[in-house]
C-alpha positions as CSV (number, residue, x, y, z in Angstrom):
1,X,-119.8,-82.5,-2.6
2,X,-118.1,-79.2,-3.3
3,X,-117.4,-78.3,-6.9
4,X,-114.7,-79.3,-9.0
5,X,-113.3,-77.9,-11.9
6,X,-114.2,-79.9,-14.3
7,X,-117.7,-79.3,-13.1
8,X,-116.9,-75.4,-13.7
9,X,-115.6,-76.0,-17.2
10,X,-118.9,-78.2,-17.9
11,X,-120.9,-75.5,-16.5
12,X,-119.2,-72.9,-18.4
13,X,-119.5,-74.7,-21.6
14,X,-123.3,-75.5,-20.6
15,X,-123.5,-71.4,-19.9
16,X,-121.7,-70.2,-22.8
17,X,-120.1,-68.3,-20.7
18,X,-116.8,-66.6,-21.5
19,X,-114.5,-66.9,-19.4
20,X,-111.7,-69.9,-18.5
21,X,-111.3,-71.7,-15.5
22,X,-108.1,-73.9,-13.7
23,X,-106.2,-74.5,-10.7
24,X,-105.5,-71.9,-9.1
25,X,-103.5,-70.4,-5.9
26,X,-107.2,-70.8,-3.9
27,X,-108.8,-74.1,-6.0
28,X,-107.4,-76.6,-3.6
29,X,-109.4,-74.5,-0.7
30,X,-113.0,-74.8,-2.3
31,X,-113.5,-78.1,0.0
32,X,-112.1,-76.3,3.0
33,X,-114.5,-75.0,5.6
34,X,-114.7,-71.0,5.3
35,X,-114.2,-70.8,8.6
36,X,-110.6,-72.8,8.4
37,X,-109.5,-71.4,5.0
38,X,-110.6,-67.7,5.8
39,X,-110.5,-66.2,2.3
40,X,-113.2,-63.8,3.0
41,X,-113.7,-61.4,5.9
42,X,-116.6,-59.1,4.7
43,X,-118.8,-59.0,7.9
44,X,-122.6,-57.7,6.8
45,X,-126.1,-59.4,7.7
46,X,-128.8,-58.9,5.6
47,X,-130.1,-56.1,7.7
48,X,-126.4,-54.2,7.6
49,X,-126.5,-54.9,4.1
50,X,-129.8,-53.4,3.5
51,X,-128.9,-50.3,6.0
52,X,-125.8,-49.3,4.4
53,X,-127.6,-49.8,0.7
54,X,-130.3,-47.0,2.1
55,X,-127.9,-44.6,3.7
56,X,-125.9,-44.6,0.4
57,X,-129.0,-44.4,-1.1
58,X,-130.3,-41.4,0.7
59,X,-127.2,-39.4,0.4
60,X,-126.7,-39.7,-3.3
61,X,-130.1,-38.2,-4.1
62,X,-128.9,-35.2,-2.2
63,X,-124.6,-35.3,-2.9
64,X,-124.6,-36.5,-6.5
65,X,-124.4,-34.4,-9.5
66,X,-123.1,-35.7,-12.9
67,X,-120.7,-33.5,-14.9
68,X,-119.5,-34.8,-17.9
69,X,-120.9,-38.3,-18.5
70,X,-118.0,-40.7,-18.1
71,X,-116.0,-42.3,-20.9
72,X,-117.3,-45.7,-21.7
73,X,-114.4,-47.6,-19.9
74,X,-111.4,-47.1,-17.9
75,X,-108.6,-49.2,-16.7
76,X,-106.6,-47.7,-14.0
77,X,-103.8,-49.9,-14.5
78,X,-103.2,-48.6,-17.8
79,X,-104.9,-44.9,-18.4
80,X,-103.4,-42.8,-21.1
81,X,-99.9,-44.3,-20.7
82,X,-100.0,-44.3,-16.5
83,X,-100.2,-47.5,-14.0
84,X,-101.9,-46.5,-11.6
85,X,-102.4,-49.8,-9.4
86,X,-100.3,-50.8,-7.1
87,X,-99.1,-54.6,-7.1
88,X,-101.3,-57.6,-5.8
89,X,-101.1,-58.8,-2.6
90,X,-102.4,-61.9,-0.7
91,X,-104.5,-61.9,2.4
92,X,-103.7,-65.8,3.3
93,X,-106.0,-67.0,5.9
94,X,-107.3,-64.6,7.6
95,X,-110.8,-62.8,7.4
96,X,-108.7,-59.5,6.2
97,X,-110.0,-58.3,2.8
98,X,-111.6,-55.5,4.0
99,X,-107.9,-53.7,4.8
100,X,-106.9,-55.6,1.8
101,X,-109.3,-53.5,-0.2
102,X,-109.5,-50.5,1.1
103,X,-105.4,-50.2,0.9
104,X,-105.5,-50.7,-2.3
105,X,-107.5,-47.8,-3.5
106,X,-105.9,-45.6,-1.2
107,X,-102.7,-46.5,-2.9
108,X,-104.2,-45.7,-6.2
109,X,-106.0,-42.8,-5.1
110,X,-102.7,-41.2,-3.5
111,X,-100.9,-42.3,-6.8
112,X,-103.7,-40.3,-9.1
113,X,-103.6,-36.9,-6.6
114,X,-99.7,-37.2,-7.2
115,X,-99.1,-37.8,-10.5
116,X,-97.1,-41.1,-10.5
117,X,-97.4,-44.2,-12.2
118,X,-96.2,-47.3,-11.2
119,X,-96.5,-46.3,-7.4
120,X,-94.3,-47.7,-5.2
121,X,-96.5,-46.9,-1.9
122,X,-97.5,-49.8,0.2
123,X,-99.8,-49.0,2.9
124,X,-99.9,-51.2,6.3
125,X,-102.8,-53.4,5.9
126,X,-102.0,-55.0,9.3
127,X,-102.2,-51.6,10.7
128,X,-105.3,-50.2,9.6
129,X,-107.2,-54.4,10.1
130,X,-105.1,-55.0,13.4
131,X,-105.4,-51.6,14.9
132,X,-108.8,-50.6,13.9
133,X,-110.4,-53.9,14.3
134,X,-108.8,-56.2,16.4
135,X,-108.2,-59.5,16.7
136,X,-110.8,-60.4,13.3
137,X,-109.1,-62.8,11.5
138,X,-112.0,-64.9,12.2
139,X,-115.0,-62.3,12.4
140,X,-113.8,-59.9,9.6
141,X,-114.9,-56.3,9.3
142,X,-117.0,-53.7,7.7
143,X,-115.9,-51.0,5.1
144,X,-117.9,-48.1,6.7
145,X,-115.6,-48.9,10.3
146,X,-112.8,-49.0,8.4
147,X,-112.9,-45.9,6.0
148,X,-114.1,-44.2,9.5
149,X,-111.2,-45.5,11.3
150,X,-108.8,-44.6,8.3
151,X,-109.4,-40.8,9.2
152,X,-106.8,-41.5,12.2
153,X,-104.2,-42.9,9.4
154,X,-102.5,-45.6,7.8
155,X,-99.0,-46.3,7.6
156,X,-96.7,-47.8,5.4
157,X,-96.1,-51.6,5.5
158,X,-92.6,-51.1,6.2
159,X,-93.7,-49.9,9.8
160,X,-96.2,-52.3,10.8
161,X,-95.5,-55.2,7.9
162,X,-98.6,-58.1,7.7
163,X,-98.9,-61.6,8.6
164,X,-102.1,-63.9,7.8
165,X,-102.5,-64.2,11.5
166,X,-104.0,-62.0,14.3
167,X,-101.7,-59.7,15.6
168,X,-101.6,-57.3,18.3
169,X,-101.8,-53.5,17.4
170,X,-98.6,-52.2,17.6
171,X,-97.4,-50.1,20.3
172,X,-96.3,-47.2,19.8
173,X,-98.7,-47.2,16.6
174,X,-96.6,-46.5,13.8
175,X,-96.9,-42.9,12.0
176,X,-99.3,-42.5,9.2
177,X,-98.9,-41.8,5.8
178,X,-102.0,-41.6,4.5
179,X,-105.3,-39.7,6.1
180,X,-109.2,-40.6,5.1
181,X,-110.3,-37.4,6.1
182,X,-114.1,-38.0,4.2
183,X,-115.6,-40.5,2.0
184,X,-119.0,-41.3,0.1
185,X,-121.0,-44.2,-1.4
186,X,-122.6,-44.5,-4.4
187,X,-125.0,-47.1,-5.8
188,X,-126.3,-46.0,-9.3
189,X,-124.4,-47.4,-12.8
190,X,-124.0,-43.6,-13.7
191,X,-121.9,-42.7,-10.0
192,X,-120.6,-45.7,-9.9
193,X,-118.5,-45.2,-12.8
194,X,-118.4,-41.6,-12.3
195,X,-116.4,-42.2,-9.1
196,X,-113.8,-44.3,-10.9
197,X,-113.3,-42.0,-13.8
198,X,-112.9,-39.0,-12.2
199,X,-111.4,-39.7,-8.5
200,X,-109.9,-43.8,-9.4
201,X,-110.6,-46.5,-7.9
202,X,-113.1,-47.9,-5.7
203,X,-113.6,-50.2,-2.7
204,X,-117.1,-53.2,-3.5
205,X,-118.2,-55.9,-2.0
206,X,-119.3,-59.1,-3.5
207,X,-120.6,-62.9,-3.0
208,X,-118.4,-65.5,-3.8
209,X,-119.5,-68.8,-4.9
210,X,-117.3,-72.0,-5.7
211,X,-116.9,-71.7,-9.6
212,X,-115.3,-68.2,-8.6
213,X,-112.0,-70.0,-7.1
214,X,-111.7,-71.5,-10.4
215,X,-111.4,-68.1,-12.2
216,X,-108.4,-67.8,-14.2
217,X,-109.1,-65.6,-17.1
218,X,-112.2,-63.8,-19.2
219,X,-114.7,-61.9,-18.2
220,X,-116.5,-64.1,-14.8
221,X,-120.2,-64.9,-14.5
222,X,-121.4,-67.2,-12.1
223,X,-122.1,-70.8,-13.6
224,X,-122.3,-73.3,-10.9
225,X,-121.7,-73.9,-7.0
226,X,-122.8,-72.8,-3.5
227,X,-122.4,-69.5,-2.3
228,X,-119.6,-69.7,0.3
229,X,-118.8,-65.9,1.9
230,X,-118.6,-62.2,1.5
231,X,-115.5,-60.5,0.1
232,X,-114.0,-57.3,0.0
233,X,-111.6,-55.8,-3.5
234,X,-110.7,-52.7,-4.8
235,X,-112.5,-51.7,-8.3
236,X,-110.1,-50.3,-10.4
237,X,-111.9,-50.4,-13.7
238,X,-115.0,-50.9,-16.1
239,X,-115.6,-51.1,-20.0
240,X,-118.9,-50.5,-21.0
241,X,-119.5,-52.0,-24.5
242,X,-118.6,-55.3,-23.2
243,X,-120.3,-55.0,-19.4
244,X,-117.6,-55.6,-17.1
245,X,-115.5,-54.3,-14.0
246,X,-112.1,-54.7,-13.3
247,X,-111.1,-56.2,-9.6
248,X,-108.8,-56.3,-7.8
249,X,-108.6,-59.2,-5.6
250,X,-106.1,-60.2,-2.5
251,X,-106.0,-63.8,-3.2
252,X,-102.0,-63.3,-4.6
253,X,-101.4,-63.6,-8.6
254,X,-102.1,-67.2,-8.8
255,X,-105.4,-66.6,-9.1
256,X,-107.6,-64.6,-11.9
257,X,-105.7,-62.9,-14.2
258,X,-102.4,-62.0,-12.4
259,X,-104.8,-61.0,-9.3
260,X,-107.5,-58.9,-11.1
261,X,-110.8,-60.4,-12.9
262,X,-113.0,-58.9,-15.2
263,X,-116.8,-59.7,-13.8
264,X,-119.8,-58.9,-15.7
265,X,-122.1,-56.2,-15.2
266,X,-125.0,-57.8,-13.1
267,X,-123.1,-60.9,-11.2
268,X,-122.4,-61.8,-7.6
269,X,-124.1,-58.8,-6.0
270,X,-121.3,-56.2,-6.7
271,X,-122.7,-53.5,-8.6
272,X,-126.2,-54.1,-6.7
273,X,-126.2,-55.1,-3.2
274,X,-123.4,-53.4,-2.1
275,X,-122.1,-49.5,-2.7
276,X,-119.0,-48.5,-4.0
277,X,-117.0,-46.8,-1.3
278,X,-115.7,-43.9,-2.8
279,X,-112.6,-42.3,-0.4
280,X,-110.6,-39.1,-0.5
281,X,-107.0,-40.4,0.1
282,X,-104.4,-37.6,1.7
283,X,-100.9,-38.1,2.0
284,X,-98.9,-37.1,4.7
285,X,-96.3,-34.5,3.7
286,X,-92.7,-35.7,2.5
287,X,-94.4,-39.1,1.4
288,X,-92.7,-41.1,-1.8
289,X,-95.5,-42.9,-3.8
């Protein structure tokens, strides 16, 4: 049988873990089949995962140099007096997280390079999923094709706005507002944080399990369930003393803590199987964050 939240809360208690769990917008799913309630959309075998972990590998030996070390936590959403993130959205059911996530810290990133807090830029997920991958509501996508596909563009929502369904790209494609014109991995603790401190925030990848539909507030550790797919978010912080990143998820605000978490240092694979993809974000001239 799937798991249930009050087998979460036992397992929390039983954990002494610190974090809180409920209903949420996505608890009612956890009995679903992926496939039907389509949460996810990260697409990686083992042997993808493993290749892009070595290519990130590889190239940070050679591209990575430390300045100053970074402070010992950041919060995008709220750094020296500035909001920097851009408000929560929700996938629905389709396999889209990947756009989801890598949308999101475009946003930020344009935000940071411009100087604006509380951005008001929205960037066409549909475009950049629909466009660059296709009909993959059901198969999901990979953040290497997307960043790659990014360097064509990405326009605003209001252009080409989203639906939790496949879609047709849309012809003509709309303009773009922002450009990926290069981006990087990363995969040590020290680059990983280095990236968000100094250029904002970052696109991971991570395995969810059942107890993680539950999440509503504290800092996440996996207690109990079966693992059930690979997502996509957008990284948008970290504190050190206490061992945790801020997400960003795409689940809407009725999950987590008004759509973010705070996940410990260590758990679901995210600071370890997968890099942090680590974009340069370029807006198009004349465009209002």
């Amino acid at each position: 049988m799937p798991t249930g939240l009050n087998d979460v809360e036992a397992a929390i208690a039983s954990a002494g873990a610190t974090w809180s769990a409920g209903k949420t917008s996505v608890s009612d799913l956890v009995a679903t089949p992926v496939s039907e309630a389509n949460l996810f959309g990260l697409s990686l075998n083992e042997t993808d995962e493993a290749n892009l972990l070595a290519e990130a590998r590889n190239l940070e030996t050679t591209t990575f140099h430390a300045t100053a070390p970074p402070p010992s936590a950041i919060d995008w959403r709220n750094h020296n007096g500035c909001n920097s993130v851009t408000l929560v959205q929700n996938q629905g059911h389709c396999g889209s997280c990947v756009a989801f996530a890598t949308c999101a810290c475009l946003e930020s990133r344009v935000a940071i390079r411009e100087e604006k807090c509380d951005p008001q830029i929205d960037l066409s997920e549909a475009h950049l999923f629909f466009c660059g991958c296709g009909l993959c509501c059901r198969t999901g996508w990979r953040f290497d094709r997307a960043l790659n596909w990014a360097s064509k563009g990405i326009a605003l929502e209001k252009d080409f706005q989203y639906t939790p369904k496949d879609q047709p790209c849309k012809k003509p494609p709309p303009a773009a507002a922002v450009l990926v014109p290069r981006w990087t991995s990363v995969t040590t603790m020290l680059a990983r944080r280095q990236a968000i401190a100094d250029r904002g925030p970052v696109i991971g990848g991570l395995r969810v399990y059942e107890d993680f539909y539950f999440y509503k507030s504290g800092i996440y550790q996996h207690v109990t369930g079966i693992f059930r797919g690979l997502h996509a978010v957008c990284v948008v912080g970290y504190d050190d003393d206490k061992k945790y990143w801020i997400i960003k998820n795409s689940w809407g605000t009725g999950w987590g803590e008004n759509g973010f978490m705070r996940i410990a240092y260590g758990q679901c694979d995210l600071d370890s199987t997968y890099p942090f993809y680590d974009p340069e974000a370029v807006p198009v001239s004349g465009l209002i964050v």
